[in-house]
KOLFITOR-841122 format. One record per residue: x, y, z of N, C-alpha, C in turn; residue in three letters. Coordinates in Angstrom, 1 decimal. Layout:
REM residues N
+--------+--------+--------+--------+--------+--------+--------+--------+--------+------+
!   n.xx !   n.yy !   n.zz !  ca.xx !  ca.yy !  ca.zz !   c.xx !   c.yy !   c.zz ! type !
+--------+--------+--------+--------+--------+--------+--------+--------+--------+------+
!      X !      Y !      Z !      X !      Y !      Z !      X !      Y !      Z !  ala !
...
+--------+--------+--------+--------+--------+--------+--------+--------+--------+------+
//
This chain:
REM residues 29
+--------+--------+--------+--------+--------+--------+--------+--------+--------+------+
!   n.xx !   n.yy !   n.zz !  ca.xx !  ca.yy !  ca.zz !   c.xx !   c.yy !   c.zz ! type !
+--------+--------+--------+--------+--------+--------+--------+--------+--------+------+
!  -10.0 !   25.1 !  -19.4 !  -10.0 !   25.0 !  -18.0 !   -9.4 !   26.3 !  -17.4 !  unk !
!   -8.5 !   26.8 !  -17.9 !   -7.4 !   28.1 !  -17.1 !   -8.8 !   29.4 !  -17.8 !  unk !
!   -8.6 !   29.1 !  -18.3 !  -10.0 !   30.3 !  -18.9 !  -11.0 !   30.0 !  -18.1 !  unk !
!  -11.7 !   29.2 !  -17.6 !  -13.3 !   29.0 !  -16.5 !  -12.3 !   29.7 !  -15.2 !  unk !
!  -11.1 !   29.3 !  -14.8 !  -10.6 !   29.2 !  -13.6 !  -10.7 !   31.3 !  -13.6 !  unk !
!  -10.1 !   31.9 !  -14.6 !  -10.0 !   33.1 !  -14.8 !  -11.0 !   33.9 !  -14.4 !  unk !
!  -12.3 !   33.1 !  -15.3 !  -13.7 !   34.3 !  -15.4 !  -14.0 !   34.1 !  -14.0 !  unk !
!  -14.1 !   32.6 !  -13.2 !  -14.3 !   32.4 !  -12.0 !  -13.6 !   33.6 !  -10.9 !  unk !
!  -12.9 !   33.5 !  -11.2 !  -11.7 !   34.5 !  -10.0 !  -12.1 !   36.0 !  -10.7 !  unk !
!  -12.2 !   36.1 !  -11.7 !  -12.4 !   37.5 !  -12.0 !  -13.9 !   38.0 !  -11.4 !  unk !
!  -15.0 !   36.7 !  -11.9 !  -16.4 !   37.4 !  -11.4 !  -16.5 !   37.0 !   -9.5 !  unk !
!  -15.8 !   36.6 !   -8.9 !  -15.1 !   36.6 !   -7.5 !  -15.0 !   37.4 !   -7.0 !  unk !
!  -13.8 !   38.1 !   -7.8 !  -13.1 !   39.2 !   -7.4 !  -13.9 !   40.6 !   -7.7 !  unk !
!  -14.9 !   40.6 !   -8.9 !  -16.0 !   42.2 !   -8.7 !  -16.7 !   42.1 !   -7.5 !  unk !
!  -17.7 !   40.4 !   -7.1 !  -18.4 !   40.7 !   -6.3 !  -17.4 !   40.9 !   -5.1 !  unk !
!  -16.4 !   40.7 !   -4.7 !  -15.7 !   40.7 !   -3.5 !  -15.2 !   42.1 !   -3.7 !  unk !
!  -14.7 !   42.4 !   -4.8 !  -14.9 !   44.1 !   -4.5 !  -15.9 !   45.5 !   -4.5 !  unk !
!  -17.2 !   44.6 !   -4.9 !  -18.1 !   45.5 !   -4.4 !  -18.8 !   45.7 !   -3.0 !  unk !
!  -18.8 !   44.3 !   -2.7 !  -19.0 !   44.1 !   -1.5 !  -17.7 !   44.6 !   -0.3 !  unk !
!  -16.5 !   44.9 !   -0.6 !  -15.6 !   45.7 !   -0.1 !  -16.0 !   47.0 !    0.1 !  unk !
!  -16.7 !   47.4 !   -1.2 !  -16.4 !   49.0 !   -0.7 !  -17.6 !   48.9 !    0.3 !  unk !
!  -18.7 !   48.5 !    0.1 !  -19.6 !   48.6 !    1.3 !  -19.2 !   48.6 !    2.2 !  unk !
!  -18.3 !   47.4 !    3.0 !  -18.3 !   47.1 !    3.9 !  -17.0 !   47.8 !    4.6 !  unk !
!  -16.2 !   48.3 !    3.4 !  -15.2 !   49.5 !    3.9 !  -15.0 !   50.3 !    3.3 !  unk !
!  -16.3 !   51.3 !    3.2 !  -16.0 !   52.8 !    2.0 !  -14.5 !   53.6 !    2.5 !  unk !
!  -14.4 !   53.3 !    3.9 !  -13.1 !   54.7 !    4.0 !  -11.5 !   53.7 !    2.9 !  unk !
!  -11.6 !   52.4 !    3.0 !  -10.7 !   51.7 !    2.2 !  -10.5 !   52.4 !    0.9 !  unk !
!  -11.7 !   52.8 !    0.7 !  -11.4 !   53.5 !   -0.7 !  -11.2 !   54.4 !   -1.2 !  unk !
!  -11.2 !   55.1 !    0.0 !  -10.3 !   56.6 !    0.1 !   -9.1 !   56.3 !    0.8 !  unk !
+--------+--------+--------+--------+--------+--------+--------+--------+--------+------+
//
């Protein structure tokens, strides 16, 4: 279970951070 909960929040967190830089490239500078 703590392992699904992990990959879940991990593959979460790429799309939430690719979708960040889009949506705020200067954040990334």
């Amino acid at each position: 279970m703590a392992k699904t909960s992990m990959k879940k929040m991990l593959e979460a967190g790429v799309h939430f951070g690719h979708r960040s830089r889009f949506w705020h490239p200067k954040m990334e500078r």
